[in-house]
MARRO-951568 format. One record per residue: residue in one letter; x negated, y negated, z negated of N, C-alpha, C, O in turn. Coordinates in nm, 3 decimals, always signed. Each point is the difference from the previous one (the first is absolute). Last residue first. Layout:
N
{A {X Y Z} {X Y Z} {X Y Z} {X Y Z}} ...
This chain:
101
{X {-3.577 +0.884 +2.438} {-0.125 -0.156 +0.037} {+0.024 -0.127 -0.121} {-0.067 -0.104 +0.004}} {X {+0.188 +0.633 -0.163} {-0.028 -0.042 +0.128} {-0.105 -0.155 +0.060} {-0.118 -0.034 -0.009}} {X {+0.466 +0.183 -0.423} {-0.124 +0.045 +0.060} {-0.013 -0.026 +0.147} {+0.088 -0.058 +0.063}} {X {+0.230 -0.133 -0.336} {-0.064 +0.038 -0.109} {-0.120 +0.043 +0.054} {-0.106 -0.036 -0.052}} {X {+0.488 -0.291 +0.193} {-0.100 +0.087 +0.055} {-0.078 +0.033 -0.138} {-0.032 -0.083 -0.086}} {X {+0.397 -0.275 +0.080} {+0.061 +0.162 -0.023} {-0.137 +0.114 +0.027} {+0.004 +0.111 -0.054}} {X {-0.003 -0.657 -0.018} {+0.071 +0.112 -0.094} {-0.015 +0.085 +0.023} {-0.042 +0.069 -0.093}} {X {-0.218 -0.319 +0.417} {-0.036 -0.070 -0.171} {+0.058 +0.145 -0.135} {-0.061 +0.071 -0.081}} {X {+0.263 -0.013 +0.572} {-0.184 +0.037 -0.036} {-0.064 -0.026 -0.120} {-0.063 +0.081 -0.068}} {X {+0.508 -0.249 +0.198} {-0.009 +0.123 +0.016} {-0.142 +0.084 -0.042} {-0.025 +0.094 -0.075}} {X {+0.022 -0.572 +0.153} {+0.096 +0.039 -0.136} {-0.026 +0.153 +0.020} {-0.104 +0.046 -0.047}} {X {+0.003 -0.241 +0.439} {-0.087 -0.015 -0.091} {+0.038 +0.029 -0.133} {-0.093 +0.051 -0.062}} {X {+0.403 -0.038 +0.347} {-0.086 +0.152 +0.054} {-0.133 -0.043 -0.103} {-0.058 +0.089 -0.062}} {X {+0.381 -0.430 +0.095} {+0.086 +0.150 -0.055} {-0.119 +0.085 +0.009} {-0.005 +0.087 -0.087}} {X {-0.147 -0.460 +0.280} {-0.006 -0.026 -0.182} {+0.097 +0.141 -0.019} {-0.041 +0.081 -0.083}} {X {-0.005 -0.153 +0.546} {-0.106 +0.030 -0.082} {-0.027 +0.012 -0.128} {-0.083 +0.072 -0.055}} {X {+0.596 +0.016 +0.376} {-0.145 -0.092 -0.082} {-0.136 +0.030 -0.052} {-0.011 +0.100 -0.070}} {X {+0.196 +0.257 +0.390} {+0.043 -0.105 -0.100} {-0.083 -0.087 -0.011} {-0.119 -0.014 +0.027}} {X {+0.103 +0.548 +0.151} {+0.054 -0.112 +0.070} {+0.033 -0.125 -0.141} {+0.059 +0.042 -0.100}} {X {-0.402 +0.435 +0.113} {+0.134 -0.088 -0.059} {+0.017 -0.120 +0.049} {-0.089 -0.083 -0.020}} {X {-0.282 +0.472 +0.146} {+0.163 +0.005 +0.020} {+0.146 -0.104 -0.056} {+0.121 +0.003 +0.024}} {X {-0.613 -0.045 -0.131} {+0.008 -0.050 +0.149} {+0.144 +0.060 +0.099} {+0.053 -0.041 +0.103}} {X {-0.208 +0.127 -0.560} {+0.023 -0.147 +0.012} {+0.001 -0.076 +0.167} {+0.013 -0.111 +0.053}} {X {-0.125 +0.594 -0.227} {+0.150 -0.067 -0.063} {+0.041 -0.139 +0.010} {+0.108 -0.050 -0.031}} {X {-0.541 +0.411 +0.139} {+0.077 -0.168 +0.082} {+0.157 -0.019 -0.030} {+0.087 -0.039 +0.077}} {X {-0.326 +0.375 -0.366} {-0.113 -0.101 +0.043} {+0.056 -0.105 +0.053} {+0.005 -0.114 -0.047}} {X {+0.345 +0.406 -0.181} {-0.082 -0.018 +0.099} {-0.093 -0.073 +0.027} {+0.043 -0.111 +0.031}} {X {+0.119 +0.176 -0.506} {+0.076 -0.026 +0.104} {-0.142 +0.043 +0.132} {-0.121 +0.013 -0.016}} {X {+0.228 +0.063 -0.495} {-0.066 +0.073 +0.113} {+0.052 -0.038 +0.097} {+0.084 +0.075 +0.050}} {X {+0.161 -0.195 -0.417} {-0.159 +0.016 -0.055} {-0.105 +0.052 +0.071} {-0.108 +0.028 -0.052}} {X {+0.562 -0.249 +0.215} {-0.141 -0.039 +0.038} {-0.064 +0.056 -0.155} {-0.064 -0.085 -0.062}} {X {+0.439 +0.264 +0.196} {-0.074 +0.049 +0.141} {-0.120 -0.115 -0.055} {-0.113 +0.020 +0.043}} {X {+0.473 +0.189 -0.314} {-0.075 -0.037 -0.056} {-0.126 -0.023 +0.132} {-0.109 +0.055 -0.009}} {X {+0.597 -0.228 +0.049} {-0.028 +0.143 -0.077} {-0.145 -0.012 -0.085} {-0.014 -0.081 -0.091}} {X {+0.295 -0.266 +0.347} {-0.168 -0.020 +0.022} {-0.005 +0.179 -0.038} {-0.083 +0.064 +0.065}} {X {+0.479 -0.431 +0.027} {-0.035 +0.086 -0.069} {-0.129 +0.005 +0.068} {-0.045 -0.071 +0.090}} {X {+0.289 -0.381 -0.128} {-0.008 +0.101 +0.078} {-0.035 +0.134 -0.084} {+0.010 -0.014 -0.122}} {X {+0.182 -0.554 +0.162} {-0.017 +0.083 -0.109} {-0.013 +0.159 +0.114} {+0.080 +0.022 +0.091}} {X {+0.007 -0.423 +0.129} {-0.010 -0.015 -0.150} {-0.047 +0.032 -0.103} {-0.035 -0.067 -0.097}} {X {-0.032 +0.034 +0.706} {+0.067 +0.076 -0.150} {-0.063 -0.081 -0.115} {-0.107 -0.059 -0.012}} {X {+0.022 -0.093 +0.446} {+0.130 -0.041 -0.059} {+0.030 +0.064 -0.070} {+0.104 -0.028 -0.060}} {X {-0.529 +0.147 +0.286} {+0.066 -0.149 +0.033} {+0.087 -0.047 -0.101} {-0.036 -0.100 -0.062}} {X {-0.186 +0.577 +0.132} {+0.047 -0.076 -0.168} {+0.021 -0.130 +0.056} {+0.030 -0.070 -0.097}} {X {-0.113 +0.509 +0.393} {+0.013 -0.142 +0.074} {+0.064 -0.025 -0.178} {+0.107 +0.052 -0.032}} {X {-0.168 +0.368 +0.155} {-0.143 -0.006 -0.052} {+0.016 -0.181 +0.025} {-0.106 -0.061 +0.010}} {X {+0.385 +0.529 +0.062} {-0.001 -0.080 -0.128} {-0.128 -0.070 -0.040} {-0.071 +0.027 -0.096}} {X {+0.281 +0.376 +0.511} {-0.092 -0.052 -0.094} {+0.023 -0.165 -0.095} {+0.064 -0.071 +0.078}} {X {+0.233 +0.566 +0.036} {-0.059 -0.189 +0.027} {-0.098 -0.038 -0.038} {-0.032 +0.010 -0.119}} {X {+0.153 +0.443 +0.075} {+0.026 -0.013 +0.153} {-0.050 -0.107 +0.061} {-0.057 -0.021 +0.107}} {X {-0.136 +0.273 -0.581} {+0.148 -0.045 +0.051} {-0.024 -0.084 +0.140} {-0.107 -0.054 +0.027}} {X {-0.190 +0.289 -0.338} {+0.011 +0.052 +0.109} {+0.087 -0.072 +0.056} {+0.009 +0.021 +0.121}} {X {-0.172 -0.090 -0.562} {+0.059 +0.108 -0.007} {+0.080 +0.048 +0.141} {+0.098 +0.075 +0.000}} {X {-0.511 -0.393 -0.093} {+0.042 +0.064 -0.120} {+0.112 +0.159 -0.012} {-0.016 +0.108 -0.057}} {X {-0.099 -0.460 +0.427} {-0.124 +0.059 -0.063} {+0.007 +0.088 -0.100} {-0.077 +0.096 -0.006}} {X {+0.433 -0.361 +0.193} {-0.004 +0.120 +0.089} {-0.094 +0.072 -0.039} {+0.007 +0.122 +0.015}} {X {+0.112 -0.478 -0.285} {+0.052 +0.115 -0.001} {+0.022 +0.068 +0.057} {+0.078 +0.091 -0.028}} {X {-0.259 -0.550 -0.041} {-0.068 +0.156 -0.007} {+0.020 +0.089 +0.007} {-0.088 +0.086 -0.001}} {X {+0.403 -0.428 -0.240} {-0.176 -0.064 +0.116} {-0.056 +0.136 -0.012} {-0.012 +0.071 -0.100}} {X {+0.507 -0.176 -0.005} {-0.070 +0.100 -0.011} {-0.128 +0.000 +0.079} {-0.025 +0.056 +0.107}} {X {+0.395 -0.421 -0.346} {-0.052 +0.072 +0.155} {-0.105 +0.057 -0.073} {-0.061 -0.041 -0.099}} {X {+0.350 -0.222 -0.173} {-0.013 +0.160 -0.041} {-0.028 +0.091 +0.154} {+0.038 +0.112 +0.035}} {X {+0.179 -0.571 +0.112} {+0.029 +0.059 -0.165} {-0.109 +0.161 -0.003} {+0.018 +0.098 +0.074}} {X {+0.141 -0.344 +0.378} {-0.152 -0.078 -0.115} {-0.042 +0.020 -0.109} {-0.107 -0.036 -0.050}} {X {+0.487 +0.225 +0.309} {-0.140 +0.073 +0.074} {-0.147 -0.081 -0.061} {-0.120 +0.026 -0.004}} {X {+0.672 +0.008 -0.196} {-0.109 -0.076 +0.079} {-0.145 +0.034 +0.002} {-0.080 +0.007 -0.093}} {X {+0.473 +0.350 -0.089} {-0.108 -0.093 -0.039} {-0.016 -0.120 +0.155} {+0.008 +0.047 +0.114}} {X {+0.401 +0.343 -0.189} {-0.123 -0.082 +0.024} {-0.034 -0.104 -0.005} {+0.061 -0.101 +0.037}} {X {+0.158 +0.519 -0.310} {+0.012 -0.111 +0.056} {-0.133 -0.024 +0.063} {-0.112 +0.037 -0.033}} {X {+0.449 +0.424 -0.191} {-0.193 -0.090 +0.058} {+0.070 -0.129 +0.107} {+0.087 +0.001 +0.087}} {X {+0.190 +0.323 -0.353} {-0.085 -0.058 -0.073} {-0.063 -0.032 +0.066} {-0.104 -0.031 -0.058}} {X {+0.412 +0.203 +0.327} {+0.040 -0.083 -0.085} {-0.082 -0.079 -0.137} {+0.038 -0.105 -0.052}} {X {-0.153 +0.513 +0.342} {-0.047 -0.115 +0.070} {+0.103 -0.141 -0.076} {-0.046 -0.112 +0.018}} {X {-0.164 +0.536 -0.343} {+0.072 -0.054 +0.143} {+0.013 -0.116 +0.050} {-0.039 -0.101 -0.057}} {X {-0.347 +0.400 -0.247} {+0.069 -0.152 +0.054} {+0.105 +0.088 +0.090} {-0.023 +0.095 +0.074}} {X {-0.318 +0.130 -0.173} {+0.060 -0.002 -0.170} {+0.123 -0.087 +0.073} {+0.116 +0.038 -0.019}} {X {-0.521 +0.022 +0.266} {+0.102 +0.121 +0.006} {+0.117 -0.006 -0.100} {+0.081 +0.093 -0.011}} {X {-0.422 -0.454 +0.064} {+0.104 +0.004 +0.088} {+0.082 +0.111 +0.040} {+0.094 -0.001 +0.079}} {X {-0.485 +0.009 -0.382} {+0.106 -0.081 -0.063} {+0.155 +0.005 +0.100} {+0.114 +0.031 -0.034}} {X {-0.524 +0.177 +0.176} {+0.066 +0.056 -0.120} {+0.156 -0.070 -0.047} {+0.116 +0.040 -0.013}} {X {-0.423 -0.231 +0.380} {+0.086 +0.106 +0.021} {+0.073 +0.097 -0.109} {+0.106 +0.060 +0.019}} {X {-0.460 -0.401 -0.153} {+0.158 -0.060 -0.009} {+0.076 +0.076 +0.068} {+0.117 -0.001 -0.041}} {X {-0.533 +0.131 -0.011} {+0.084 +0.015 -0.142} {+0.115 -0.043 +0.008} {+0.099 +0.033 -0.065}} {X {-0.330 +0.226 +0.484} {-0.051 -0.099 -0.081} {+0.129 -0.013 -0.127} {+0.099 +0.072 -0.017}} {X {-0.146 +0.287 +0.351} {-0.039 +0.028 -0.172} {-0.060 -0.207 -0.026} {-0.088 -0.039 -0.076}} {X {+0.347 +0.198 +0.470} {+0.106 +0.045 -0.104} {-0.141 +0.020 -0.157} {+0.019 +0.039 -0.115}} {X {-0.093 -0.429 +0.554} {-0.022 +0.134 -0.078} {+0.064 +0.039 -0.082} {+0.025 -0.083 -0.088}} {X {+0.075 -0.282 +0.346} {-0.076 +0.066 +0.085} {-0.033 +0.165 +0.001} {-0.002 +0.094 +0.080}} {X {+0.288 -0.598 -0.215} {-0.074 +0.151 -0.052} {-0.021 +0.074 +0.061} {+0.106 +0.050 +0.039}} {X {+0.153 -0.419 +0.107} {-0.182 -0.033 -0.021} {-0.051 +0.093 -0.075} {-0.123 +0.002 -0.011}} {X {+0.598 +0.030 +0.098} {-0.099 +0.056 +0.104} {-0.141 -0.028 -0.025} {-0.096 +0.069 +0.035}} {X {+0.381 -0.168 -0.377} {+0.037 +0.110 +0.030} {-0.100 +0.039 +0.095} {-0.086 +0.084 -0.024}} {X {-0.006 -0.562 -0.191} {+0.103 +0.056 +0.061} {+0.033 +0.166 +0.032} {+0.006 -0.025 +0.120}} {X {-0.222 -0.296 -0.508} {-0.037 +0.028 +0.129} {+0.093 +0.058 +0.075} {+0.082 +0.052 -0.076}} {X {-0.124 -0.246 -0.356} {-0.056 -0.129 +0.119} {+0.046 +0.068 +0.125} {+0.035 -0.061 +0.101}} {X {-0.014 +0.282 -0.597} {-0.137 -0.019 +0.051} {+0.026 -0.091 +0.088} {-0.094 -0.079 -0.009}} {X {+0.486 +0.120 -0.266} {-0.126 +0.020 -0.089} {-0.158 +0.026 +0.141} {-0.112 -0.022 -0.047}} {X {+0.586 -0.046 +0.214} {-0.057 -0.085 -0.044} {-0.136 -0.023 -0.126} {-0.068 -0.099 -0.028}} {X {+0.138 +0.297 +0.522} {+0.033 +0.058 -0.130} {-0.049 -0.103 -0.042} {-0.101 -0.059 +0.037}} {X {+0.317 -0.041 +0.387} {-0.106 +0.036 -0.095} {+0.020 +0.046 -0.121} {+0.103 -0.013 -0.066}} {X {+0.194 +0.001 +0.589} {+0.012 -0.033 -0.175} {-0.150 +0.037 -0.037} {-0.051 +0.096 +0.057}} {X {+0.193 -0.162 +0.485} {-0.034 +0.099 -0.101} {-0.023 -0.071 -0.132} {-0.077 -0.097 -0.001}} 
C-alpha cells in the first residue's frame, strides 16, 4: 500500500473519515500517493488520537515523526507506552510536553 505523501500515512491507518488526513486522502488518487519509509513522518500516537488500527508507539529507528497536538495533554503514562531510546523520549519531554508530567 502507497502513502500519502503530504501526511506518512497509509489509506488503511485511517481509521476515521473525520480525521484531517482522511480528508486529504479523499482528494488523492492512488497515482499521487507514495510510500514513505515507516521511519519518515511516523505517526506516534495515533491510535490515541484518531483511533487507527496500529498502534505507533516503538521511535527505535524513526527520524522524524508526527505528534499532532497529543503532547499539550498527553496521557499521564505517555511514557510508559513509548518504546525507545531514552534520550529520544527524554528530548520528547524537554520539547514537546506542555502539560501533564
Amino acid at each position: 500500500m502507497k502513502t500519502n505523501i503530504l501526511t506518512g500515512y497509509t489509506q488503511k491507518d485511517i481509521s476515521s473519515p473525520d480525521s484531517p488526513d482522511g480528508a486529504i486522502l479523499n482528494h488523492l488518487t492512488r497515482d499521487e500517493i507514495i510510500e514513505f519509509s515507516s521511519k519518515i513522518n511516523y505517526p506516534i500516537f495515533f491510535r490515541e488520537q484518531f483511533g487507527a488500527k496500529k498502534d505507533f508507539h516503538d521511535i527505535t529507528g524513526v527520524v522524524t515523526f508526527r505528534h499532532e497536538s497529543y503532547f499539550n495533554n498527553p496521557d499521564p503514562d505517555w511514557e510508559k507506552k513509548i518504546i525507545g531510546p531514552q534520550e529520544k523520549i527524554d528530548w520528547i519531554k524537554e520539547h514537546l510536553v506542555i502539560n501533564g508530567q
